[in-house]
C-alpha positions in Angstrom: 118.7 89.8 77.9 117.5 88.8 81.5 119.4 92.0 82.8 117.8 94.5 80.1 114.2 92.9 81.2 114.9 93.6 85.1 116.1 97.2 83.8 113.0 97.6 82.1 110.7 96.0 84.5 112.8 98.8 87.2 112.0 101.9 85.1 108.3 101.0 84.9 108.1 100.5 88.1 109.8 104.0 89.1 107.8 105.6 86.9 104.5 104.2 87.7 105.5 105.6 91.4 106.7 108.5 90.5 103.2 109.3 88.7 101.2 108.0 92.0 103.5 110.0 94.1 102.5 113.0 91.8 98.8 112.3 91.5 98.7 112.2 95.7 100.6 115.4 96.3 98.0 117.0 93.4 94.8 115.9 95.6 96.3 116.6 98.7 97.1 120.2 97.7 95.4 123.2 99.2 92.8 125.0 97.3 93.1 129.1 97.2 90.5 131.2 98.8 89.4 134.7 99.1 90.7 136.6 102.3 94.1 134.0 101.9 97.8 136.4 102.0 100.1 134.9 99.3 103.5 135.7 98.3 104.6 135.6 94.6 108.3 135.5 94.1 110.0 135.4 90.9 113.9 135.3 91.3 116.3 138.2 90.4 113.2 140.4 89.8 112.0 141.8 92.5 110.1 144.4 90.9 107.3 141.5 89.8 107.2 140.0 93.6 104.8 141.1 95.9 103.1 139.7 98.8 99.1 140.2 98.6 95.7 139.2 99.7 93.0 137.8 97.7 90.4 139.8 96.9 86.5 139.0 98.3 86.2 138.6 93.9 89.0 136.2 94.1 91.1 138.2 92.2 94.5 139.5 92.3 96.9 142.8 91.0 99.9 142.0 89.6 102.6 144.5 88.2 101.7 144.3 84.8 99.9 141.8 84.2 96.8 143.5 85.6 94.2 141.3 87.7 94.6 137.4 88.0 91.8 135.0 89.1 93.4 132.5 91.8 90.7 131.7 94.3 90.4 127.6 93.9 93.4 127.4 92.3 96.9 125.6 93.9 100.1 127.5 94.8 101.2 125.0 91.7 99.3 126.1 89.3 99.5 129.8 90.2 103.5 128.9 89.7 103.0 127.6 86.0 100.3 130.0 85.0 103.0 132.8 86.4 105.8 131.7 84.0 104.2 131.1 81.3 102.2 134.9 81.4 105.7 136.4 82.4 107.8 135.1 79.5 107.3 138.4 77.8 108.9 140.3 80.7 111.3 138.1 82.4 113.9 135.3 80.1 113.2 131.8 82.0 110.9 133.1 84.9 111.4 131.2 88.2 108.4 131.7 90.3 107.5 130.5 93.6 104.5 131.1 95.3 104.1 130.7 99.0 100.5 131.0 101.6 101.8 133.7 104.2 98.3 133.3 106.1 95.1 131.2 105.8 91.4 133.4 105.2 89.6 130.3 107.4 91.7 129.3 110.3 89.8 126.1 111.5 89.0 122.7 110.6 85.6 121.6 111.2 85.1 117.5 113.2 82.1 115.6 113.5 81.3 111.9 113.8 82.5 109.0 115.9 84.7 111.3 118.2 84.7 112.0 121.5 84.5 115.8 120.6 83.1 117.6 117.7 83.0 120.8 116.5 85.5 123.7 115.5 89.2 123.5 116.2 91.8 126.2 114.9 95.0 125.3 113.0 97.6 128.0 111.7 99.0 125.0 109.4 97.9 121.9 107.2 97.8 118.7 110.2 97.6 115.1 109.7 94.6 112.9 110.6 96.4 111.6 113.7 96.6 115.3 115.2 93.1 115.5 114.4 91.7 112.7 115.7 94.1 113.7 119.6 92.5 117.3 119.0 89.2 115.4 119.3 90.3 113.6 122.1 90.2 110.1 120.2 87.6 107.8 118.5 84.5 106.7 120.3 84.8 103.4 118.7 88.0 101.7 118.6 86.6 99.3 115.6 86.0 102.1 113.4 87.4 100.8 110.0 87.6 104.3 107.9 87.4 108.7 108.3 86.7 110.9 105.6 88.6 113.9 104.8 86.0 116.2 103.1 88.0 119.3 101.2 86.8 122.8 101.0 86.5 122.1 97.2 84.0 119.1 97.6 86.4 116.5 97.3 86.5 113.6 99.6 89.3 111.1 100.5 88.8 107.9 101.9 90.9 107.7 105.3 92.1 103.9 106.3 92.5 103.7 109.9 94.0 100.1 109.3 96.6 101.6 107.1 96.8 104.6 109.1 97.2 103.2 112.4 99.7 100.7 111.2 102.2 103.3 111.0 101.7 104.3 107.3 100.6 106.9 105.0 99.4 109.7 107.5 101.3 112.3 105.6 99.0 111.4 102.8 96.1 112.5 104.8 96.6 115.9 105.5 93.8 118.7 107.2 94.0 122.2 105.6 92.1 125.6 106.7 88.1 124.7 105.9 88.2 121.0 105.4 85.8 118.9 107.5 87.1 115.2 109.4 84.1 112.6 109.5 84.2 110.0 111.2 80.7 108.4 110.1 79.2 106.3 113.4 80.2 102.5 113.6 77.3 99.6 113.9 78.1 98.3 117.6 76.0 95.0 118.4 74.2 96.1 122.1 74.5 93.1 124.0 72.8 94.5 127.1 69.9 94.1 124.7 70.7 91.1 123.1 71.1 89.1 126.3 67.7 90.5 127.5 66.6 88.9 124.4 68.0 85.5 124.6 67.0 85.2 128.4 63.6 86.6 127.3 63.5 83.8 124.5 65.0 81.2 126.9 62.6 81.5 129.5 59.5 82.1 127.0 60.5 78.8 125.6 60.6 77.0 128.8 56.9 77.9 129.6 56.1 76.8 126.3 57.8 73.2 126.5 56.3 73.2 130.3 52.9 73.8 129.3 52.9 71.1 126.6 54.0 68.6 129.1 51.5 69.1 131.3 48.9 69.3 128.4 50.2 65.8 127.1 49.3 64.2 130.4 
């Protein structure tokens, strides 16, 4: 009984990570735009693969299937929606879908780092090759990044977890999504110690004043 439980209690587990593992890749894939090259494969039929860019509509022209909207769609999707609108033509359609060349060739930086602006990539990069392309933080204490997608969504970098060693394949840059690094609350104690010493000697006059008053 003990040994079924730890089975069970195994298979939930596996599972559960299994679906988070799924759920990350989903978020983390790239989102199709007009002016991106793909190539649509299906296997043994070569007569329904063709390489081809998206259209400014963000459209495609497929052998017999006529025009397909893919523009803010995932190579995995395109994939599934291929199959299933091929099972008239081809018996158990294997389709694989791969970006030849990216429309927007550039990531966009701003924030906490010691350069911002523009940088080109010709592939999807981690958040650790970002952040050396922008020749490093300005603030070492910086807790968190954000990874801002092309599609509006935004992912919550850790730098604790990142710079521990851990999860920077999970944080992944594609063509037209922004790094932000927003700007860090530093205490200025150049400031502050004018302050104090302005408060320290302010309060000495004071205490000197009533002395002599009290005479």
């Amino acid at each position: 009984m003990k040994n079924f439980k730890t089975k069970t209690t195994q298979r939930i587990l596996l599972a559960l990570l299994l679906n988070a593992t799924f759920i990350l890749a989903a978020t983390q894939e790239y989102f199709l735009r007009p002016g991106d090259v793909i190539s649509i494969n299906v296997v043994d039929n070569p007569e329904f693969s063709l390489r081809t860019k998206i259209r400014p509509d963000g459209r495609i022209n497929f052998p017999v299937l006529g025009d397909l909207e893919v523009s803010g769609t995932t190579s995995t999707e395109i994939v599934k929606m291929m199959e299933e609108k091929l099972q008239p033509y081809v018996n158990n359609a294997a389709v694989s879908v791969t970006i030849e060349q990216y429309f927007a060739n550039k990531i966009f930086i701003i924030g906490d780092l010691n350069t911002n602006g523009e940088f080109p990539i010709f592939e999807p990069i981690d958040v650790m090759r970002a952040i050396a392309m922008a020749g490093g933080l300005t603030n070492s204490k910086a807790k968190e990044g954000r990874i801002i997608k092309a599609n509006g969504q935004v992912i919550i970098v850790s730098f604790k977890v990142l710079f521990a060693g851990g999860k920077n394949e999970a944080y992944m840059l594609h063509p037209g999504d922004t790094f932000y690094v927003p700007k860090s609350f530093t205490v200025p104690w150049g400031a502050w110690n004018l302050i104090v010493a302005t408060l320290s000697s302010t309060l000495a006059l004071y205490l000197l004043i009533t002395t002599i008053g009290n005479r």
